[in-house]
BAFIRO-498799 format. One record per residue (C-alpha): z, y, x; residue number from 0; residue in three letters. Coordinates in Angstrom, 2 decimals. Layout:
<pts>
+---------+---------+---------+------+-------+
!       w !       v !       u ! sefi ! rolum !
+---------+---------+---------+------+-------+
!       Z !       Y !       X !  NUM !   ALA !
...
+---------+---------+---------+------+-------+
</pts>
This chain:
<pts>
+---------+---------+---------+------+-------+
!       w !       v !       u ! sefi ! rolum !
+---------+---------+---------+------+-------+
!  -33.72 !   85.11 !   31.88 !    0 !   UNK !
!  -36.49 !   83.56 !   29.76 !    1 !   UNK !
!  -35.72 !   82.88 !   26.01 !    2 !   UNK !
!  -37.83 !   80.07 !   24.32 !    3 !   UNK !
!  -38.87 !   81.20 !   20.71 !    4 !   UNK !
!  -39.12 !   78.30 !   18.16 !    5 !   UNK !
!  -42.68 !   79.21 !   15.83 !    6 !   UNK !
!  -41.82 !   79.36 !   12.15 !    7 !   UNK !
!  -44.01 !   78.32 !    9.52 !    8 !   UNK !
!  -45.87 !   81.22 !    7.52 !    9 !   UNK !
!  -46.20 !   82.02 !    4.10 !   10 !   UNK !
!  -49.55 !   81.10 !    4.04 !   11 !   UNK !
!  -49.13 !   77.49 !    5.66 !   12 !   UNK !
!  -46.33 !   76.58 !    3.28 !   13 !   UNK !
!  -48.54 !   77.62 !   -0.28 !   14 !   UNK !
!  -51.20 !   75.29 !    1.71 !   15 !   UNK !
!  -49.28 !   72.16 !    1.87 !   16 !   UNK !
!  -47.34 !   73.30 !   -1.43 !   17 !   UNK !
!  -50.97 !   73.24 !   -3.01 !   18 !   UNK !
!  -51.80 !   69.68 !   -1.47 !   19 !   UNK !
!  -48.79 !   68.55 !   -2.48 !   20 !   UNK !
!  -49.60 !   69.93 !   -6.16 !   21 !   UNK !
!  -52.80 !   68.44 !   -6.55 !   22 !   UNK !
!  -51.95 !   64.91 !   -4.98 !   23 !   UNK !
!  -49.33 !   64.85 !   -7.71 !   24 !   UNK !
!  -51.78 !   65.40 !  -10.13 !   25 !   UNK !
!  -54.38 !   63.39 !   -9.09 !   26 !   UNK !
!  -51.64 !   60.49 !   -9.30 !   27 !   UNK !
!  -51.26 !   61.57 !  -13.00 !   28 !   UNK !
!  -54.95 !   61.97 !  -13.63 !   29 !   UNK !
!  -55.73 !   58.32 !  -12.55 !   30 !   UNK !
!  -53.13 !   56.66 !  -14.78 !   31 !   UNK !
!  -53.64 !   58.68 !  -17.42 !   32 !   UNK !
!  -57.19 !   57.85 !  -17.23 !   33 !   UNK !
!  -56.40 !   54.05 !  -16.78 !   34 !   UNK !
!  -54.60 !   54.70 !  -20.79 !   35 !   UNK !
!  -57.80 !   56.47 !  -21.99 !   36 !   UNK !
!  -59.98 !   53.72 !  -20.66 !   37 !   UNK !
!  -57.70 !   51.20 !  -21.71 !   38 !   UNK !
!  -57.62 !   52.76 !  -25.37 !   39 !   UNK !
!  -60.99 !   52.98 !  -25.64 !   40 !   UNK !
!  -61.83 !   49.68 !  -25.05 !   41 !   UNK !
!  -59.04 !   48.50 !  -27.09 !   42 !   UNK !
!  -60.85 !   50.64 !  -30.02 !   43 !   UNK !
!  -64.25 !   49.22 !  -29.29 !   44 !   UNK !
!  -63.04 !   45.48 !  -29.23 !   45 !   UNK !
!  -60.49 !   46.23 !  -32.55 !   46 !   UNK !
!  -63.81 !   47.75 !  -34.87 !   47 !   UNK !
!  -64.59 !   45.90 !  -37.74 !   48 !   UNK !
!  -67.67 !   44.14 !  -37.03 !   49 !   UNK !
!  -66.44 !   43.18 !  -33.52 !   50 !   UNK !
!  -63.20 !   42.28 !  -34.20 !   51 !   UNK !
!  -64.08 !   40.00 !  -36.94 !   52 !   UNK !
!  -66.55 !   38.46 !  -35.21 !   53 !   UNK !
!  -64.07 !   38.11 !  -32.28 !   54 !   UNK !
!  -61.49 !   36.59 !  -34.98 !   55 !   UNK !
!  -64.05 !   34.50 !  -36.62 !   56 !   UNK !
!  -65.01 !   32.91 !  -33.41 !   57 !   UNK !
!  -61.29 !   32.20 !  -32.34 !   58 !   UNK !
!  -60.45 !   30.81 !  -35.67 !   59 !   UNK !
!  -63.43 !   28.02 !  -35.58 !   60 !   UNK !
!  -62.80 !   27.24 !  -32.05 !   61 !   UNK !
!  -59.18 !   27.63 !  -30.71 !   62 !   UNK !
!  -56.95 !   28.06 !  -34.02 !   63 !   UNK !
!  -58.85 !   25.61 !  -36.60 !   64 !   UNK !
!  -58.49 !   22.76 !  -33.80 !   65 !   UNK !
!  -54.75 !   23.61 !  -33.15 !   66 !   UNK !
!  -54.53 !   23.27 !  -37.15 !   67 !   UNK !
!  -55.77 !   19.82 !  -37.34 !   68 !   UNK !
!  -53.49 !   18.68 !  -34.88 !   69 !   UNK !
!  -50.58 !   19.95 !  -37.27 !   70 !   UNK !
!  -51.86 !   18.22 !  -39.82 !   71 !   UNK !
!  -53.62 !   21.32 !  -41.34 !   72 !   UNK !
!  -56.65 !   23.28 !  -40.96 !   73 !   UNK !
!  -60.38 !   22.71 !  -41.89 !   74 !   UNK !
!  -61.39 !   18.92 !  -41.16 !   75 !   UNK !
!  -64.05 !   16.87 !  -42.20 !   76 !   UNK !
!  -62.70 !   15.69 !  -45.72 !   77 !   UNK !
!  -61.42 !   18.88 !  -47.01 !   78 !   UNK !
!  -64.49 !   20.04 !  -46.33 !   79 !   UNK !
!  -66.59 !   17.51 !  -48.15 !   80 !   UNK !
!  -64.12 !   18.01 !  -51.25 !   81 !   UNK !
!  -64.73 !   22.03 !  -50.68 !   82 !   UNK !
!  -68.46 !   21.17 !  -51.40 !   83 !   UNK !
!  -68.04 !   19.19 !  -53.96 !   84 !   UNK !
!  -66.12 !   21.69 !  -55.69 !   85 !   UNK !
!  -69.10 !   24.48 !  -54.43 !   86 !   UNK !
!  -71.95 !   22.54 !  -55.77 !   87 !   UNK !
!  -70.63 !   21.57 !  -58.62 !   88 !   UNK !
!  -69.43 !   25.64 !  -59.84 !   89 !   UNK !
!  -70.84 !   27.46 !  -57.22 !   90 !   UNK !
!  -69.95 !   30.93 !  -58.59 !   91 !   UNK !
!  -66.61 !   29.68 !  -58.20 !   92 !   UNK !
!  -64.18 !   30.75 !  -56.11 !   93 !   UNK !
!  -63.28 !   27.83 !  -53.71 !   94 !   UNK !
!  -59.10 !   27.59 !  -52.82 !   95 !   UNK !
!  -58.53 !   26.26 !  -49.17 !   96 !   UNK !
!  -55.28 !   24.92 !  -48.93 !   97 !   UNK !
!  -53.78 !   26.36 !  -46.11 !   98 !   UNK !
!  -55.74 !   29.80 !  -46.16 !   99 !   UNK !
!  -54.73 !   33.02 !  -49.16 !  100 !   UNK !
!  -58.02 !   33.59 !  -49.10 !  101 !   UNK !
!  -61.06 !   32.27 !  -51.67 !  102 !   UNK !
!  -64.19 !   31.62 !  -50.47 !  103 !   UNK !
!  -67.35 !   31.50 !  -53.19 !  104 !   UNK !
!  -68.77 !   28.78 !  -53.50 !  105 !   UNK !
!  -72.58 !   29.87 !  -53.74 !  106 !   UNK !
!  -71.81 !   30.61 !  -50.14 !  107 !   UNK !
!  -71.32 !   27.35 !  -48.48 !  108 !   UNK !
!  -72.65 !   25.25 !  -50.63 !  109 !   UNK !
!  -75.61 !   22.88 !  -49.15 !  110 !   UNK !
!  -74.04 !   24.26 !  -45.64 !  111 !   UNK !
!  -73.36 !   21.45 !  -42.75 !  112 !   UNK !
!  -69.61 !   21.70 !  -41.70 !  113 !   UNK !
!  -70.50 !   24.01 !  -38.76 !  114 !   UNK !
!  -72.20 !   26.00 !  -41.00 !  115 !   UNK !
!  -69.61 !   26.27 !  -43.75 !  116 !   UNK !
!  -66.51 !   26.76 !  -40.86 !  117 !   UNK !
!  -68.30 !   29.72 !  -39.95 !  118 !   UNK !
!  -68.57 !   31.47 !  -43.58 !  119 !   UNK !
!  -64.77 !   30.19 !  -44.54 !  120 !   UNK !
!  -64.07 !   31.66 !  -41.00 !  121 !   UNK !
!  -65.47 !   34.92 !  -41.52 !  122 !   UNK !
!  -63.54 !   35.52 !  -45.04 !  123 !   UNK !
!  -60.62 !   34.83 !  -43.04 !  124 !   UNK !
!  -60.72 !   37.22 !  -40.04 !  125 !   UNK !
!  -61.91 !   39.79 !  -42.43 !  126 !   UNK !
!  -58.36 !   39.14 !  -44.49 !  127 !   UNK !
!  -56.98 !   39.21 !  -41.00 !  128 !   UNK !
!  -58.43 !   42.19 !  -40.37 !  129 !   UNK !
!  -57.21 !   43.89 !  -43.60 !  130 !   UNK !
!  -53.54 !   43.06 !  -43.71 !  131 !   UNK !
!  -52.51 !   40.89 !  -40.47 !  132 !   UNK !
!  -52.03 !   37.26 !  -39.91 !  133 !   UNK !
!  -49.95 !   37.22 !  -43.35 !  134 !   UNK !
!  -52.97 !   37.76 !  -45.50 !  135 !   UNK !
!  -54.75 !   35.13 !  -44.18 !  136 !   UNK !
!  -53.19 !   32.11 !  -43.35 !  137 !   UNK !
!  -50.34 !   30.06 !  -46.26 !  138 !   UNK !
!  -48.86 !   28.28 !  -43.25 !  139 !   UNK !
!  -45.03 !   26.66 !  -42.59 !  140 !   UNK !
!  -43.13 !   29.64 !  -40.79 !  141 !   UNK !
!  -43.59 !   28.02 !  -37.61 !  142 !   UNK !
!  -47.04 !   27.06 !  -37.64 !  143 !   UNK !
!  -47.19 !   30.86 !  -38.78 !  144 !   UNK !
!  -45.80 !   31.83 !  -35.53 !  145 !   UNK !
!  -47.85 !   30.10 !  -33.18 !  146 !   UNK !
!  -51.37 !   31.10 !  -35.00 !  147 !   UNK !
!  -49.91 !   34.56 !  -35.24 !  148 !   UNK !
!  -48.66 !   34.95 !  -32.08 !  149 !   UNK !
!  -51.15 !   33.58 !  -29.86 !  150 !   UNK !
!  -53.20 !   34.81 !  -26.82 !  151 !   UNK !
!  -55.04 !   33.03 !  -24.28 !  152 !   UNK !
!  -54.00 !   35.74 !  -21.97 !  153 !   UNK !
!  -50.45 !   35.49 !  -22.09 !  154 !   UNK !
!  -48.48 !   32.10 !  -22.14 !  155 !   UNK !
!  -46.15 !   31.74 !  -25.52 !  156 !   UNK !
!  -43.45 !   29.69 !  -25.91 !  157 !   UNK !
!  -44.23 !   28.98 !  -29.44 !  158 !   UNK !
!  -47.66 !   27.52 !  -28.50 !  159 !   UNK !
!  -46.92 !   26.21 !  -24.79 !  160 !   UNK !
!  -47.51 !   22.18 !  -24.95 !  161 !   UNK !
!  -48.67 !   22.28 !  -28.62 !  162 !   UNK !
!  -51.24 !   19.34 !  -29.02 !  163 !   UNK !
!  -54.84 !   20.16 !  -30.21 !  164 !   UNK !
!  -54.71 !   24.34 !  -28.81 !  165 !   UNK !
!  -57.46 !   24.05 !  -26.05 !  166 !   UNK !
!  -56.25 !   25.05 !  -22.95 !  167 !   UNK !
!  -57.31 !   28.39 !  -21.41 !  168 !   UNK !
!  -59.98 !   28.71 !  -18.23 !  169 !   UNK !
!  -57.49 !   31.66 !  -17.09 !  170 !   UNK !
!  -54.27 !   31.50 !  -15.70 !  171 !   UNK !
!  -51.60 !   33.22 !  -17.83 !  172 !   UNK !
!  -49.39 !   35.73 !  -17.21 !  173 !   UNK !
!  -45.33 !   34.42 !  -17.39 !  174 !   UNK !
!  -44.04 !   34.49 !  -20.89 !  175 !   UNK !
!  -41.79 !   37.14 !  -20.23 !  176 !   UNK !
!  -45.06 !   39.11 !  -20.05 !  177 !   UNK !
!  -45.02 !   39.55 !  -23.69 !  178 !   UNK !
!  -43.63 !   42.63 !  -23.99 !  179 !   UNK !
!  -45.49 !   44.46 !  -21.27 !  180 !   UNK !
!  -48.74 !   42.79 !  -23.42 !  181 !   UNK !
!  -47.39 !   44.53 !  -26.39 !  182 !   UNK !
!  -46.49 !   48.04 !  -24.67 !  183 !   UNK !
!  -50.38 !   47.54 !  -23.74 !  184 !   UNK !
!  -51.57 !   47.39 !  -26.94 !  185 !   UNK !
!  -52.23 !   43.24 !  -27.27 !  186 !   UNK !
!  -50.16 !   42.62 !  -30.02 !  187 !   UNK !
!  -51.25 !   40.37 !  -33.26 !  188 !   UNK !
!  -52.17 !   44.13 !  -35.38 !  189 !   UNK !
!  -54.49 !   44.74 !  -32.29 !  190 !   UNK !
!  -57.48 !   43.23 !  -34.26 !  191 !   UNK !
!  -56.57 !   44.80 !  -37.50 !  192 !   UNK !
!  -57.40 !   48.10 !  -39.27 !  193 !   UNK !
!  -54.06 !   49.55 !  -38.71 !  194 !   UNK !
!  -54.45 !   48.31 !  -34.80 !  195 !   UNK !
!  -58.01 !   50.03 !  -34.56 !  196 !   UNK !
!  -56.83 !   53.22 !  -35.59 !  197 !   UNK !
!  -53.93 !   53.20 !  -33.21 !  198 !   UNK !
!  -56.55 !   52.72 !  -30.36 !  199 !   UNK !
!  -58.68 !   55.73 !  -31.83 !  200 !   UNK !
!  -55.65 !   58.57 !  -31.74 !  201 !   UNK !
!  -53.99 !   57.02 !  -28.86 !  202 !   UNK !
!  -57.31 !   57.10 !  -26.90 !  203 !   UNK !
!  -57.88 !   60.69 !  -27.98 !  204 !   UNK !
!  -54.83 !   61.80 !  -27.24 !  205 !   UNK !
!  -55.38 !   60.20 !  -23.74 !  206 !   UNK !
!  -58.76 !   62.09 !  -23.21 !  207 !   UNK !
!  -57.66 !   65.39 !  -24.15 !  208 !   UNK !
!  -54.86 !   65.08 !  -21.44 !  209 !   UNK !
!  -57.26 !   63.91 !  -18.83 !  210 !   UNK !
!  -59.34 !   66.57 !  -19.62 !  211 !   UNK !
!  -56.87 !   68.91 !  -19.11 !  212 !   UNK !
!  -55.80 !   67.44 !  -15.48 !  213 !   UNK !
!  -59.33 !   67.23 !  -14.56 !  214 !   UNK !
!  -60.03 !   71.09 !  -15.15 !  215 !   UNK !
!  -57.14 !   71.85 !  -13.21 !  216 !   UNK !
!  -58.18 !   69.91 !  -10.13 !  217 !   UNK !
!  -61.45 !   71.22 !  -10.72 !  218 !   UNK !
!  -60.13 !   75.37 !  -10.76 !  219 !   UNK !
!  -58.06 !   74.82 !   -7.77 !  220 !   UNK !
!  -60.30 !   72.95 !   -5.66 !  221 !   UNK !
!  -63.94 !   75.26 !   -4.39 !  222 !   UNK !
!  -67.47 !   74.02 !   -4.07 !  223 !   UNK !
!  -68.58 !   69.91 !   -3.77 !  224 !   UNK !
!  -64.56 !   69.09 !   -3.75 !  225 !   UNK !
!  -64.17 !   69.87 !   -7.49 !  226 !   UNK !
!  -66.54 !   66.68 !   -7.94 !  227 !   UNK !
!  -64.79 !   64.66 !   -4.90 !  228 !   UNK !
!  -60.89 !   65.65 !   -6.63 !  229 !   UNK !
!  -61.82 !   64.08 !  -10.11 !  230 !   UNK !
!  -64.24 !   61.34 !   -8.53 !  231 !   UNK !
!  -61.18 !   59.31 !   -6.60 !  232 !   UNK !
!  -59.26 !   59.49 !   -9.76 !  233 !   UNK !
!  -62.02 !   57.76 !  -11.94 !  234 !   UNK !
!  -62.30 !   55.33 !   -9.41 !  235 !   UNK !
!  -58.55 !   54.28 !   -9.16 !  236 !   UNK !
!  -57.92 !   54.31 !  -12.99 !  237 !   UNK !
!  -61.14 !   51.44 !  -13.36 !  238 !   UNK !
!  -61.66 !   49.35 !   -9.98 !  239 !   UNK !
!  -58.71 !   46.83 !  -10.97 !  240 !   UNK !
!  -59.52 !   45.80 !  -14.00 !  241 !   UNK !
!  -63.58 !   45.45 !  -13.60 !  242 !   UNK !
!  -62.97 !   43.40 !  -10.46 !  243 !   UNK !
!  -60.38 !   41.27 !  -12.86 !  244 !   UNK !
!  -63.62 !   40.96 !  -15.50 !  245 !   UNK !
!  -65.62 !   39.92 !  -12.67 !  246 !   UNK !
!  -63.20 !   37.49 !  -11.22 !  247 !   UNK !
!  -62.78 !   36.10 !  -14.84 !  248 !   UNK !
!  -66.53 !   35.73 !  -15.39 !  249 !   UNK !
!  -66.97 !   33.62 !  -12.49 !  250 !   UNK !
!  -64.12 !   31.43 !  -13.21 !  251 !   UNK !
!  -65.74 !   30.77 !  -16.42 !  252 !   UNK !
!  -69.10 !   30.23 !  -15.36 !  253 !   UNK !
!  -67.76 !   27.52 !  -12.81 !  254 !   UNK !
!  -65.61 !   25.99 !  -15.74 !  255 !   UNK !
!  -68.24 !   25.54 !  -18.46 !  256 !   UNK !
!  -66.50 !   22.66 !  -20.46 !  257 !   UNK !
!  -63.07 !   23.48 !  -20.03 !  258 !   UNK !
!  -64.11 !   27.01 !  -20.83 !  259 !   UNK !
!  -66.07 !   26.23 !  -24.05 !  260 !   UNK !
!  -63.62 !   26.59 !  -26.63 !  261 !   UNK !
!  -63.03 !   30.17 !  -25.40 !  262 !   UNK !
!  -66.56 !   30.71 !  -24.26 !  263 !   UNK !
!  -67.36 !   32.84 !  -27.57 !  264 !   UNK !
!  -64.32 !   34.61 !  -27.61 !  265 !   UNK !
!  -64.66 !   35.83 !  -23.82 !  266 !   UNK !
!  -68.40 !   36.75 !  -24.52 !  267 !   UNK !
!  -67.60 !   39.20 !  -26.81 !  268 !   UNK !
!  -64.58 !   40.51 !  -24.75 !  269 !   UNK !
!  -67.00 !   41.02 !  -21.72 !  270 !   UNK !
!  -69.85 !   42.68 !  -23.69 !  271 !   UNK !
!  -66.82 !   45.23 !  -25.68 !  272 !   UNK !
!  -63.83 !   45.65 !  -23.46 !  273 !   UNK !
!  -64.84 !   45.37 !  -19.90 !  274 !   UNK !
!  -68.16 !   47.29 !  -19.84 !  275 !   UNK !
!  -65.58 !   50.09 !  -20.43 !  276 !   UNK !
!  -64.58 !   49.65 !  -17.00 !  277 !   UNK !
!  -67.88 !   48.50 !  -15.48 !  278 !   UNK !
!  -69.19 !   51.68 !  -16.28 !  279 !   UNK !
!  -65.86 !   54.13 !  -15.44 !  280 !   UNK !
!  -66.19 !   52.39 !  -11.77 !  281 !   UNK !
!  -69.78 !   53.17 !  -11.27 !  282 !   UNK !
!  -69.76 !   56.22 !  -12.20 !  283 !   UNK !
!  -66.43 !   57.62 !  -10.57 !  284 !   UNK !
!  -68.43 !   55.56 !   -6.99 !  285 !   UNK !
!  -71.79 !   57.65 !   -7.72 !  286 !   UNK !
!  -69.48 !   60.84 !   -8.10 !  287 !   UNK !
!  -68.02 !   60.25 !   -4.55 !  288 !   UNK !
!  -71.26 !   59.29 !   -3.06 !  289 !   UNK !
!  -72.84 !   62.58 !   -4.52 !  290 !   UNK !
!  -69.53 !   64.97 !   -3.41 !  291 !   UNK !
!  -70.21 !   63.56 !    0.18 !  292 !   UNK !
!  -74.01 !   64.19 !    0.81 !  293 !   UNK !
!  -73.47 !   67.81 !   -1.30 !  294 !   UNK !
!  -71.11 !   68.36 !    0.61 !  295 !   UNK !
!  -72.38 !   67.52 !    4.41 !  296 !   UNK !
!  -75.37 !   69.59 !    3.48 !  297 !   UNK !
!  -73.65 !   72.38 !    2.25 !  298 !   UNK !
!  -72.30 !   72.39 !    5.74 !  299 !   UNK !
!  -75.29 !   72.02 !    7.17 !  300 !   UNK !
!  -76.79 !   75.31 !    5.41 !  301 !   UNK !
!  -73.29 !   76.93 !    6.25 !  302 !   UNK !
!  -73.99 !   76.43 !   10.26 !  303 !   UNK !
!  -77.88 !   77.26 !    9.73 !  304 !   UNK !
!  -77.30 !   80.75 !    9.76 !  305 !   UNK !
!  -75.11 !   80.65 !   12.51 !  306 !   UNK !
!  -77.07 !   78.93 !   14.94 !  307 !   UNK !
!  -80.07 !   81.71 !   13.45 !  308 !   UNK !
!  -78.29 !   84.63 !   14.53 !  309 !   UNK !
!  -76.89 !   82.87 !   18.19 !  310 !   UNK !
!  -80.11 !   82.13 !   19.16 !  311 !   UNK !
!  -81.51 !   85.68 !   18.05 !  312 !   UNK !
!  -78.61 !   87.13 !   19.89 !  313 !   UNK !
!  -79.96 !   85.03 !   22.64 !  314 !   UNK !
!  -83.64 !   86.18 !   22.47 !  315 !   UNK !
!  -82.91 !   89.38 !   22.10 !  316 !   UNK !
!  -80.30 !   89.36 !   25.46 !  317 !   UNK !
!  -83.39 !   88.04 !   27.36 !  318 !   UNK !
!  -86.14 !   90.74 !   26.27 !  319 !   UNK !
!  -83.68 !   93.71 !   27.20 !  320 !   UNK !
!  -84.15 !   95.08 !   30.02 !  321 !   UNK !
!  -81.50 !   95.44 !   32.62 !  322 !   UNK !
!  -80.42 !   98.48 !   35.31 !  323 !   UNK !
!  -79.03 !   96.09 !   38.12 !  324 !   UNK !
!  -79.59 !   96.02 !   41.75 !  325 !   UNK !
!  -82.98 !   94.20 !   42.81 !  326 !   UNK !
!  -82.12 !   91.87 !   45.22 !  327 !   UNK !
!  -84.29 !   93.87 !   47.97 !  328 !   UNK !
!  -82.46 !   96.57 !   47.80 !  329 !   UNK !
!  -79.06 !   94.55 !   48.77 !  330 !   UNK !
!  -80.53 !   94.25 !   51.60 !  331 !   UNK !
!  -81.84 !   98.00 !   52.30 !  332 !   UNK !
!  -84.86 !   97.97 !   50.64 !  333 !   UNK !
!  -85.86 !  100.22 !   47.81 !  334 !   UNK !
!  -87.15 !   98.16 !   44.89 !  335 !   UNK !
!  -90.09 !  100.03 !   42.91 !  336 !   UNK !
!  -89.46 !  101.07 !   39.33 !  337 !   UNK !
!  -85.40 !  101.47 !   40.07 !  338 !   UNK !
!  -84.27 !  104.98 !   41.42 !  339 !   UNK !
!  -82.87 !  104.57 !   44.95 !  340 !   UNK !
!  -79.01 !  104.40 !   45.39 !  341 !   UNK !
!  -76.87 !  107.07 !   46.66 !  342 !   UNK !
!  -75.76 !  106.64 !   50.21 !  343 !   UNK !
!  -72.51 !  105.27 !   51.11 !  344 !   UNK !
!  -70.48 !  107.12 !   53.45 !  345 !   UNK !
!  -68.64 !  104.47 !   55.91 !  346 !   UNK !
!  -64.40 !  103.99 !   55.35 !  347 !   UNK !
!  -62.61 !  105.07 !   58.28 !  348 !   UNK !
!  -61.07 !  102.04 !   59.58 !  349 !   UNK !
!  -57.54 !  103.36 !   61.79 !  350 !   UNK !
!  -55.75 !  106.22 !   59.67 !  351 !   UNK !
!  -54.78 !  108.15 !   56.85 !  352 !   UNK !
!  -57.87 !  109.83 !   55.44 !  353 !   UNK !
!  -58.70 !  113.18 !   56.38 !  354 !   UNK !
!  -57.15 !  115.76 !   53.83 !  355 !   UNK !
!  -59.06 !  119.27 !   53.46 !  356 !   UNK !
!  -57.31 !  122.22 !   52.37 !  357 !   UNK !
!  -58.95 !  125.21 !   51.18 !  358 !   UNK !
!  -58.21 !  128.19 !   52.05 !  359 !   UNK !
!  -57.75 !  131.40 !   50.51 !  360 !   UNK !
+---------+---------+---------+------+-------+
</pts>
């Protein structure tokens, strides 16, 4: 009776896959938790002062100024000519904008063309922006208020959809019920502000630390060129998205110049800040898998080195030493010289018991 035995699984194979199972887990967590510490960082590059006001400045002469006029406020033409009047005439002035809480001296813009003078009254303004929020900047009705405090080109608002005079983004825009993933992302109207910037900064650190900490323990469980090849895929994952989405967006622009160029300045200084963040994250984490493969294939190749080494001097060796066999004469009778001869072979009886001999006593 034959009894078929069903193999378990040893102790050994079940830490192995426990331990794969372990680290995939945590690679998982590594590459989103590295997508946040990316996503921070750039967040606190783009939100520092002299970016971010820049970045305001160059959305308030160019997207929010123009959606202004069409509400009957904003910075047009006349005002301005009665802004210079006013700047020429008492230059250490201070000169009051209507619809803007903040003054603007008049040494400053006076003699300026309107251009010119947009961009200095601008500048005051994302600065008070950047200080204390849309309130401190703009003396607007409440709803007005809402749509210039409110609004991103990335993320379609119902305040601002159909509003005449906003230029029209080059991008497509995510639903409006986006809004709140936008602001559990971090683009929120305090983005660009002190307050926002140092959000980024602890958030991002925070981030880091815990990516750190994932990456050393990939790194202490995993031996040789795979320590580089556990954290490498990671990197990858957490940045390849959103640089391909900066690519994608830069050659939609490029192929939309006019329709693009009331947002051209602002999405300059978004690609130069936010997305290089990513550019570089991507590169690297590729150059980190392209270095754990070659390490790796020729650490395998040194591995198998000595082994083929000590083969083939097994090999050598087996053909210098000297064996005791039979010549091949001598099978047939033959003595062969340098072998002693072999002892005679007595003949079997072939019908028979074999002879017994008894001795006797």
């Amino acid at each position: 009776m034959s009894t078929s035995m069903n193999p378990t699984p040893t102790m050994d194979s079940f830490q192995s896959r426990a331990k794969s199972s372990i680290e995939r887990y945590v690679a998982v967590i590594l590459a989103i938790t590295l997508l946040g510490a990316l996503w921070t960082t750039a967040l606190a590059r783009l939100s520092d002062r002299p970016m971010a006001t820049a970045l305001l400045t160059k959305a308030g002469t160019d997207i929010i100024n123009p959606l202004l006029l069409s509400k009957g406020s904003g910075l047009g033409q006349d005002l301005y000519q009665q802004i210079q009047q006013e700047a020429k005439t008492q230059p250490q002035k201070p000169v009051q904008i209507p619809f803007l809480k903040v003054s603007i001296p008049g040494r400053e813009i006076a003699g300026k063309d309107f251009s010119a003078g947009s961009q200095i009254i601008y500048s005051h303004v994302a600065a008070a922006y950047y200080d204390g929020g849309p309130g401190a900047a703009f003396a607007l009705p409440p709803q007005l208020q809402e749509i210039v405090g409110s609004y991103t080109p990335f993320v379609q608002s119902d305040a601002a959809s159909n509003v005449p005079g906003l230029p029209q983004s080059p991008l497509p825009q995510l639903p409006s019920f986006a809004t709140n993933l936008s602001t559990t992302v971090g683009i929120t109207p305090t983005t660009l502000t002190a307050a926002g910037h140092s959000t980024a900064v602890t958030q991002s650190l925070w981030l880091w630390i815990a990516s750190a900490v994932l990456a050393l323990f990939l790194v202490f469980v995993n031996t040789g060129w795979n320590r580089l090849w556990a954290v490498a895929w990671p990197l990858f994952h957490s940045s390849w998205h959103i640089a391909l989405i900066g690519v994608i967006a830069s050659i939609i622009v490029a192929h939309n110049i006019a329709h693009a160029a009331a947002y051209r300045g602002v999405f300059d200084i978004i690609g130069g800040t936010f997305l290089p963040v990513f550019y570089v994250a991507a590169v690297l984490g590729i150059l980190a898998i392209a270095v754990a493969l070659v390490g790796n294939h020729f650490s395998q190749q040194q591995g198998a080195a000595p082994e083929l080494a000590t083969m083939s001097a097994r090999g050598e060796h087996a053909e210098r030493s000297p064996t005791l066999t039979t010549p091949p004469a001598e099978a047939h009778g033959t003595p062969q010289a340098g072998f002693p001869p072999s002892p005679p072979v007595e003949p079997e009886s072939t019908s028979g018991p074999p002879a017994q001999t008894s001795e006797e006593g």
